[in-house]
N, C-alpha and C positions, 0 to 999 in steps of 0.2 A: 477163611470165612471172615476174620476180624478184618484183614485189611481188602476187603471187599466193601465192609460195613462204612471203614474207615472213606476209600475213595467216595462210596455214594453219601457220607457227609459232607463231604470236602465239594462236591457237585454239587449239592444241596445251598451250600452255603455260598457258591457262586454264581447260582442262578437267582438267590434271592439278592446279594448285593445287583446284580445284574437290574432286576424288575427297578426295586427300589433307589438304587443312588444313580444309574447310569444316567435315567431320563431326567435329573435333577439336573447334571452335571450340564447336559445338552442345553437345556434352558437357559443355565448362568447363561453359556458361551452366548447364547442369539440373544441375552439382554447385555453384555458384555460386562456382566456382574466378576465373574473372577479378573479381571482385569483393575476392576474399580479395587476390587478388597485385596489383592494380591500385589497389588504394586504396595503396598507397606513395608514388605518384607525385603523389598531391593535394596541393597546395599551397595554403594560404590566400591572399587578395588580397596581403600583405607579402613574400613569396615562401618564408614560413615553411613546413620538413611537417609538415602536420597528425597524421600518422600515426608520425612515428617515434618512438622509445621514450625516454622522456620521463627528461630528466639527472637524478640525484640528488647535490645538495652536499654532502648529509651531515646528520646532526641538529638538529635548529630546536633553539635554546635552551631551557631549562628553565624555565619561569618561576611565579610565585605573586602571582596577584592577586585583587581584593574586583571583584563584577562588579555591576552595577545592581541586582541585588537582595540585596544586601550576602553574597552566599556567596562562598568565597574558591574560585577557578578557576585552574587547575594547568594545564598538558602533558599532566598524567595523566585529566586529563578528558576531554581530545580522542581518547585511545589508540580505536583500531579506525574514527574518522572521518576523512575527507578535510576540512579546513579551509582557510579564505581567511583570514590575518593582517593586519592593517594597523595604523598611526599614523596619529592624528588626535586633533581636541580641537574639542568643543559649539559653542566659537565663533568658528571659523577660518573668515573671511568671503573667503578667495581658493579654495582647490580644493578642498576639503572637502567642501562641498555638490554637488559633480560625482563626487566619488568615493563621496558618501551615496548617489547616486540610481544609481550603477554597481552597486553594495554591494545595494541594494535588486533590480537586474535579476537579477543571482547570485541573491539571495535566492528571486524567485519563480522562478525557474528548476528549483530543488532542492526546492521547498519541499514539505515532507511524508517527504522521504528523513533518515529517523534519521542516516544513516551519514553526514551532514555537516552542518557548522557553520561558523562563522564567528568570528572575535577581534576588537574594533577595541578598540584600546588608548589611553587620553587621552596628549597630553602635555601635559597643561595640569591635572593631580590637583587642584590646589588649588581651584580651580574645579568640575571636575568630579567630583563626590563620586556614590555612588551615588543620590541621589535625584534629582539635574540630569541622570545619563545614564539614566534608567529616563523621563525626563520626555523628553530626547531622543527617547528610542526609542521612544517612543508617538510622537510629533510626527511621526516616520520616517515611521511606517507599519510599525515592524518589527512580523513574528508568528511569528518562528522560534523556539522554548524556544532550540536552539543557537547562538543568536547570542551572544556576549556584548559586552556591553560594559565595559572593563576599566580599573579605576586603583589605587593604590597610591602610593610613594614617586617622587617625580619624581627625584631620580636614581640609583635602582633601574630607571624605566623610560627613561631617556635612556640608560641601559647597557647596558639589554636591545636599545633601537634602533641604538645605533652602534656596540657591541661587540659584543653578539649576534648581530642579524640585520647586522645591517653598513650598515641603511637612515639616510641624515639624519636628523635631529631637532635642534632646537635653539631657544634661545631669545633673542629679539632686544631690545637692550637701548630701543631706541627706539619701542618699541610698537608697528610698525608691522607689519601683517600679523595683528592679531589680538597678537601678542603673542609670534607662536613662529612657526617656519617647519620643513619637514618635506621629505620625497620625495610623489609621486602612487602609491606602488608597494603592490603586494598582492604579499605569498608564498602561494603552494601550499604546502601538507605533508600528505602521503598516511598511508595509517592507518598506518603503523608508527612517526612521527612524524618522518619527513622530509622537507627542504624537496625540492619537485622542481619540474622547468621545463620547457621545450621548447627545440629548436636553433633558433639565426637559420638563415638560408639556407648563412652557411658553414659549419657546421656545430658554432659556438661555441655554450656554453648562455647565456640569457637571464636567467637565476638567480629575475629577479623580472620581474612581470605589470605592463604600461602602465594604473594605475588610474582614468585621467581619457580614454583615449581606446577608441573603443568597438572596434576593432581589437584591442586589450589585449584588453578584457571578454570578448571571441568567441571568442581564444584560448583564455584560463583556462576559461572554458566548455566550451570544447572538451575541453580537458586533465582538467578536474574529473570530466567523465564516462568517459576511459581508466580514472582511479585510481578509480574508484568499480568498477568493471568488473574490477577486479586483486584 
């Protein structure tokens, strides 16, 4: 007799979740309300949120440089675009070529959207003059007008890298490595021209993007299309 009692509560109490939350649930879906509120909870493979509102550090540097087709390219060229920053140089044979072919997936990812662009900046000027980076950048495979590629005074851009952006850069007295050594890292900077990131899991910001691992790339991808959306 009890567990007779027992099923027709247990029936009871599933006809009443039934009345009361079923027809709720159906509503969200036709106003596609659990979508809006439930995308918070997404989390990328690194246990990063994909969705939450992305850190601002404050102002990317100002800068002035000669880009592969010898015009001189400002901060103020980027205004009203989403941009991907980096250091690197034509002939850094250790991650360079992993962070080109990263730099390339962004690339086609956006490619045809006016409202973003790209920076990679030499630290190797001497070498890389604009006709070695425009020769580069065929070689790439680049076809973005906004990508540039960037050189000027090397240490105008060694101070743009570790007192501006606050990224390594340096150069090695023993040749080794190409001749200079650097970070893998890409900044985000959204169209008002500030740098922004996403939180790790504890809720610290990451400042700058993992450029050599495809986890980074998926991110910043991800992130590139919020700011594009702002």
């Amino acid at each position: 007799m009890s567990k007779n009692k027992s099923y027709i509560g247990i029936s009871f109490i599933i006809l009443v979740f039934g009345i009361l939350v079923v027809p709720r649930i159906v509503e969200r879906i036709k106003n596609d309300d659990i979508v809006k509120s439930d995308r918070l909870n997404i989390e990328s493979g690194n246990g990063r949120n994909k969705n939450a509102s992305l850190y601002t550090k404050g102002p990317a540097p100002d800068f002035s440089l000669t880009d592969q087709n010898g015009k001189i390219i400002t901060k103020a060229d980027y205004k009203g675009k989403v941009y991907v920053l980096e250091f690197f140089f034509s002939t850094c044979p250790t991650i360079c070529p992993k962070m080109n072919a990263n730099m390339l997936k962004i690339q086609d990812a956006f490619f045809g959207n006016r409202s973003f662009g790209i920076a990679s900046i030499t630290i190797n000027p001497e070498n890389d003059t604009p006709d070695v980076l425009k020769k580069h950048a065929e070689t790439l495979g680049v076809k973005s007008e906004n990508w540039h590629f960037l050189t000027g005074k090397r240490d105008y851009i060694f101070d743009l890298a570790n007192k501006g952006f606050n990224v390594y850069a340096g150069q090695l007295p023993n040749g080794n490595n190409g001749g200079f050594e650097h970070s893998g890292l890409f900044a985000l900077i959204d169209k008002d021209g500030n740098i922004r990131s996403r939180k790790d899991k504890d809720g610290n910001p990451i400042i700058y993007y993992d450029g050599l691992s495809d986890q980074g790339v998926a991110d910043l991808e991800h992130d590139i299309k919020i700011l594009l959306d702002e």
